[in-house]
KEKE-3310 file (N, C-alpha, C; in steps of 0.2 Angstrom, whole numbers, plus 5000, padded with zeros to 4 digits):
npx = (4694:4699:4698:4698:4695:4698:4690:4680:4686:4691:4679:4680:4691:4691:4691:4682:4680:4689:4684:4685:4677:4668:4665:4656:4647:4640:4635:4625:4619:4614:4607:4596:4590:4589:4578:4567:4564:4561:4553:4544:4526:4530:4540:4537:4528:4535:4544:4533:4530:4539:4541:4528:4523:4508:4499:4503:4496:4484:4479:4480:4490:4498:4507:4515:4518:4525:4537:4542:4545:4554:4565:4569:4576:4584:4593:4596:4604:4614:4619:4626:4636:4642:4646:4654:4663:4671:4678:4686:4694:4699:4694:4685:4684:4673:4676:4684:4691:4678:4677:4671:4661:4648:4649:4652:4643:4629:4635:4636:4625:4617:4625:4622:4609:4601:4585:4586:4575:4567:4559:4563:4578:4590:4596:4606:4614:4615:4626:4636:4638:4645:4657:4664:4668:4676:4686:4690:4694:4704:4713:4715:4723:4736:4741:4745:4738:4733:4722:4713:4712:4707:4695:4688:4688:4679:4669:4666:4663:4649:4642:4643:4634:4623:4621:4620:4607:4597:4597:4592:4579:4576:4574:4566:4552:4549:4543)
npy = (5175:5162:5159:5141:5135:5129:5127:5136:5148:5151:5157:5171:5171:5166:5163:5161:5161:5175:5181:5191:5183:5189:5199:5193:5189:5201:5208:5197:5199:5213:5212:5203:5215:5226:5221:5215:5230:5237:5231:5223:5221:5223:5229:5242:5246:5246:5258:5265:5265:5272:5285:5291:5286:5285:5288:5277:5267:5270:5269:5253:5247:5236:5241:5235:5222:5224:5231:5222:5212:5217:5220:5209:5204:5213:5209:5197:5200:5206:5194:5188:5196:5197:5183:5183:5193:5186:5176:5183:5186:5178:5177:5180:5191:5203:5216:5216:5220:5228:5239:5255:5252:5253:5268:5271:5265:5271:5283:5279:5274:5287:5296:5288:5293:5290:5295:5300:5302:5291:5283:5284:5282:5272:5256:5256:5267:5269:5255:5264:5273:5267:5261:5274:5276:5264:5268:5281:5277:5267:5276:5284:5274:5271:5283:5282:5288:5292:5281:5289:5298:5295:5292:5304:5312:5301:5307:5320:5319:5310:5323:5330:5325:5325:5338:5342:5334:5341:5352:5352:5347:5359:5367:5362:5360:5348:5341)
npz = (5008:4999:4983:4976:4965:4949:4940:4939:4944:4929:4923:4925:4917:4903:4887:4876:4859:4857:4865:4882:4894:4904:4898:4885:4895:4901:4888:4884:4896:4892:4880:4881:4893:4885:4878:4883:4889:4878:4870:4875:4887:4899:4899:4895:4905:4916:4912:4914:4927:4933:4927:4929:4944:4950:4938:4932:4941:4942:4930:4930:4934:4943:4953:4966:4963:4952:4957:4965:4956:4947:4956:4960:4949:4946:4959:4953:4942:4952:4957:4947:4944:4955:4954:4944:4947:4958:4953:4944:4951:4958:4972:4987:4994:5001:4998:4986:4973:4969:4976:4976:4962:4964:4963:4951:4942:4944:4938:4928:4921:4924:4914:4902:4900:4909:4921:4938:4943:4936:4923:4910:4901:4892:4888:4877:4878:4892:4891:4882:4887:4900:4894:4891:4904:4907:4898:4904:4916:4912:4905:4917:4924:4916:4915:4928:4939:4956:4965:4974:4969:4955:4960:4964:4950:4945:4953:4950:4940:4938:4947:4936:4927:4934:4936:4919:4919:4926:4920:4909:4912:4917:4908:4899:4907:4913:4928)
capx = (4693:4702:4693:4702:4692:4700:4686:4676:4690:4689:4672:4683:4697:4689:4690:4679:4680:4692:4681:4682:4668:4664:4662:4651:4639:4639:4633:4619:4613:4612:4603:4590:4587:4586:4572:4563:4562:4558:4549:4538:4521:4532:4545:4534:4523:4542:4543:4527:4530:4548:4540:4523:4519:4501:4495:4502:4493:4477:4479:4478:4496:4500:4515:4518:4521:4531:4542:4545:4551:4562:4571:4570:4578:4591:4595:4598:4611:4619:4623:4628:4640:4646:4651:4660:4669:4674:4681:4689:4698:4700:4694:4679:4681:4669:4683:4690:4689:4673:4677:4669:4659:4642:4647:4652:4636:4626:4638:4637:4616:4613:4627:4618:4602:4594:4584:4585:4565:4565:4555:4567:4583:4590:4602:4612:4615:4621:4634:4639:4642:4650:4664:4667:4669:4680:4691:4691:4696:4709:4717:4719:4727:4741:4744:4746:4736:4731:4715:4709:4708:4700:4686:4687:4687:4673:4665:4665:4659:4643:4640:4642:4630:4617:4621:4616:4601:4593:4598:4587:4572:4573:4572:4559:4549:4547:4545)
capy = (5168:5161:5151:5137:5128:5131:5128:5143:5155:5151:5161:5175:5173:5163:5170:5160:5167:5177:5188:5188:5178:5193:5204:5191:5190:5209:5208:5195:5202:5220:5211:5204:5217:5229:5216:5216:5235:5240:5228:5219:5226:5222:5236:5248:5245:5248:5265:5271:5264:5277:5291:5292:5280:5288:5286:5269:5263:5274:5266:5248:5244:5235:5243:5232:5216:5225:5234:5214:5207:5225:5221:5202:5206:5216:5204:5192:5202:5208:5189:5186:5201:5194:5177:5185:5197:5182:5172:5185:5192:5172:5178:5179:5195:5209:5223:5214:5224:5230:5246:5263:5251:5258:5276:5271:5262:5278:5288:5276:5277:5294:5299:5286:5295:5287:5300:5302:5302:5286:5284:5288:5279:5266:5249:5260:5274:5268:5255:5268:5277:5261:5262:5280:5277:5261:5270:5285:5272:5264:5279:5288:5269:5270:5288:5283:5293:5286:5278:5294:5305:5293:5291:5311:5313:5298:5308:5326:5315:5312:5327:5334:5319:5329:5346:5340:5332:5344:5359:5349:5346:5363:5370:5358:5361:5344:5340)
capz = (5006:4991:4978:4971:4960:4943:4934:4943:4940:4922:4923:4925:4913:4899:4881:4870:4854:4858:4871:4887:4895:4908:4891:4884:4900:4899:4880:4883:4900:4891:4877:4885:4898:4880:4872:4888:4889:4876:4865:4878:4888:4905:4899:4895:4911:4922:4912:4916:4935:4934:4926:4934:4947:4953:4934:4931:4946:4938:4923:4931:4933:4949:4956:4970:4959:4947:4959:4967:4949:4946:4965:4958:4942:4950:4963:4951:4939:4955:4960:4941:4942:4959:4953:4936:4950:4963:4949:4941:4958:4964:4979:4992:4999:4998:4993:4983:4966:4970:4981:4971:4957:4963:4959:4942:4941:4945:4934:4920:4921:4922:4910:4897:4899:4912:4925:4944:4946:4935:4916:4907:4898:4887:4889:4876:4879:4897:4888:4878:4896:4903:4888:4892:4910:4906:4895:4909:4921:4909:4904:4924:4927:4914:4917:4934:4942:4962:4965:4975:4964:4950:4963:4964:4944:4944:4957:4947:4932:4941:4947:4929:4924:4936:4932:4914:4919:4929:4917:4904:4914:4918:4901:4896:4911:4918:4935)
cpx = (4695:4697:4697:4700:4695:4695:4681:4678:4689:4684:4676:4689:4698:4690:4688:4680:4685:4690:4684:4677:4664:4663:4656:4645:4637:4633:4625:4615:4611:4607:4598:4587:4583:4580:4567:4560:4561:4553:4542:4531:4524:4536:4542:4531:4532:4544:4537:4527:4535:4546:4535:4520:4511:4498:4497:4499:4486:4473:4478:4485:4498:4509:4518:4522:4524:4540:4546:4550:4554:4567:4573:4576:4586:4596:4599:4604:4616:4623:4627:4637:4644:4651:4657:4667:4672:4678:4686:4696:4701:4700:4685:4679:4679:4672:4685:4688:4684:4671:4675:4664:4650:4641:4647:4648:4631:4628:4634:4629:4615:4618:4624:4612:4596:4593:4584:4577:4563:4560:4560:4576:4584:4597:4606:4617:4620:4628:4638:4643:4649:4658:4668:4670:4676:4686:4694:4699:4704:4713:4721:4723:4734:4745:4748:4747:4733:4723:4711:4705:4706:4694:4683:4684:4680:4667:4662:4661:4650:4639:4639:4636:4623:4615:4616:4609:4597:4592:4592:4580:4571:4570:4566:4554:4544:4547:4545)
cpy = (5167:5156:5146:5133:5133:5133:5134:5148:5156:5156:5167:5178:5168:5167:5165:5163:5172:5185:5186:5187:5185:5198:5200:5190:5196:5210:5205:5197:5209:5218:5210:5209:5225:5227:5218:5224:5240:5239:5222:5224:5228:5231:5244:5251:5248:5254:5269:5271:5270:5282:5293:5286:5279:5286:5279:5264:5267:5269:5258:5243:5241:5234:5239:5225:5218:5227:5227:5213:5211:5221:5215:5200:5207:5216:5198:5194:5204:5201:5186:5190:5198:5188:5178:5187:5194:5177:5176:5187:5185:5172:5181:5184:5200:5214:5222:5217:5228:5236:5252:5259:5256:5265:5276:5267:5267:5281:5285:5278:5284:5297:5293:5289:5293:5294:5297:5299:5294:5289:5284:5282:5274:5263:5254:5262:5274:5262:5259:5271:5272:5261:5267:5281:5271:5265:5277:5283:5270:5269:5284:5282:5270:5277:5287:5286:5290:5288:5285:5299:5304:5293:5299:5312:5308:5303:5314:5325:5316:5317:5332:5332:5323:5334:5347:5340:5337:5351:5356:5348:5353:5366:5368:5358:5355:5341:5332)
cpz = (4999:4988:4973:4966:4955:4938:4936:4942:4934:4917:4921:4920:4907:4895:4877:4865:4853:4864:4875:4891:4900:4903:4890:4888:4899:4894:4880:4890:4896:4884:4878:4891:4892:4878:4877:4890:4884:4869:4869:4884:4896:4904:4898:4902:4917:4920:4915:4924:4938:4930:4929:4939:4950:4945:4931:4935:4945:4935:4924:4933:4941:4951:4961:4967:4954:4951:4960:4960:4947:4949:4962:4953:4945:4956:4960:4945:4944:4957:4954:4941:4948:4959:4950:4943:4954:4959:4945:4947:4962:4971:4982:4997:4997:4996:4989:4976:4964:4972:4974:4964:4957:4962:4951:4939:4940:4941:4927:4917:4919:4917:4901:4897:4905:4918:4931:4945:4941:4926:4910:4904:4893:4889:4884:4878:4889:4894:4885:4886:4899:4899:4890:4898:4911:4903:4898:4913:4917:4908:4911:4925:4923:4914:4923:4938:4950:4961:4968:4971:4958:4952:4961:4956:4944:4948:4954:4940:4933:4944:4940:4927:4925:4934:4926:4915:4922:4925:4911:4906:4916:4914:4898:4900:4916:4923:4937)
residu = (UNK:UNK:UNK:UNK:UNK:UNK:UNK:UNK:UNK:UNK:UNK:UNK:UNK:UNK:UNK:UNK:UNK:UNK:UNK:UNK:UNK:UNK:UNK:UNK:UNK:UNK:UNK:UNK:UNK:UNK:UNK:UNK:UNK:UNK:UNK:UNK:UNK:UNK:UNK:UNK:UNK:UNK:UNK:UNK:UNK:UNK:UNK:UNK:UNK:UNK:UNK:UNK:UNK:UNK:UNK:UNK:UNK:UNK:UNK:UNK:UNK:UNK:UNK:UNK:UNK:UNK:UNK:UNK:UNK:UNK:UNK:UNK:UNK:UNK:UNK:UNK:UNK:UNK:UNK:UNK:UNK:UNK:UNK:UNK:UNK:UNK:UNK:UNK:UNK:UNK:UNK:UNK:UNK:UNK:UNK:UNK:UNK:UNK:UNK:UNK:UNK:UNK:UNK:UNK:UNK:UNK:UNK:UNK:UNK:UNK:UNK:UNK:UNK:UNK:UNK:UNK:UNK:UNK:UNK:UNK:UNK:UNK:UNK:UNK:UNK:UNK:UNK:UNK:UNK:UNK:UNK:UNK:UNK:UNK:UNK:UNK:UNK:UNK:UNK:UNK:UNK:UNK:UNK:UNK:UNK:UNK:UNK:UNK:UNK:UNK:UNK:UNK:UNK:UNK:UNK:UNK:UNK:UNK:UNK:UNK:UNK:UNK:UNK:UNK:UNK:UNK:UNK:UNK:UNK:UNK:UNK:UNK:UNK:UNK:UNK)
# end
């Protein structure tokens, strides 16, 4: 399905400033999703939910109403990121640029720090991830290298990302 409205596309290939406008949503959803996590009592209360769920729910924390506004949350950056990427793509179908983003979502996460079992991360530390993967990404395209086997390299990436993670919880001896 094509999208013709101009103005709509524009979302996708504006440069204010001289960004482009899907950089600066980026910027201000990672700001506020930083402010919220780690300076307010909600962010704290979604760490304690993702490192121990039994003593946050001890400790008085209701897990069902936080879980809802998480999904909520994360429901409503995913339809932000879908408009960016139907405007950017001037089109309406679900493949359309889209295909393998949730590995490099995953990747980008747990190679910024964030854990598997949850508690654990920071809005950094996964941009910083996102850059790396960006600039992965950018560099298998201009070698060009075929799309399979950047999935394959994205794919060894997060398996390393694991490797990591698990090699550090073992030594520190946290389950």
């Amino acid at each position: 399905v094509g999208v013709l409205d101009v103005r709509f596309n524009e979302i996708g290939s504006a440069r204010p400033l001289g960004i482009p406008f899907p950089i600066i949503v980026l910027g201000i959803a990672a700001i506020l999703v930083h402010v919220l996590l780690r300076y307010t009592v909600w962010g704290r209360n979604i760490y304690a939910i993702g490192g121990n769920p039994i003593a946050a729910r001890l400790s008085g924390i209701d897990l069902n109403r936080y879980r809802l506004v998480v999904y909520a949350l994360s429901g409503i950056g995913a339809a932000i990121a879908g408009i960016v990427l139907t405007a950017r793509t001037h089109s309406g179908q679900p493949q359309s640029g889209s295909q393998g983003l949730e590995l490099e979502a995953v990747t980008a996460a747990l190679l910024g720090g964030c854990s598997l079992n949850g508690g654990r991360g920071t809005v950094i530390g996964t941009m910083l991830a996102v850059v790396l993967l960006g600039t992965l990404t950018n560099g298998m395209i201009l070698l060009g290298i075929q799309s399979f086997y950047q999935l394959v390299a994205k794919g060894a990436l997060l398996v390393l990302a694991v490797a990591i993670q698990q090699y550090r919880l073992s030594r520190t001896g946290v389950q």
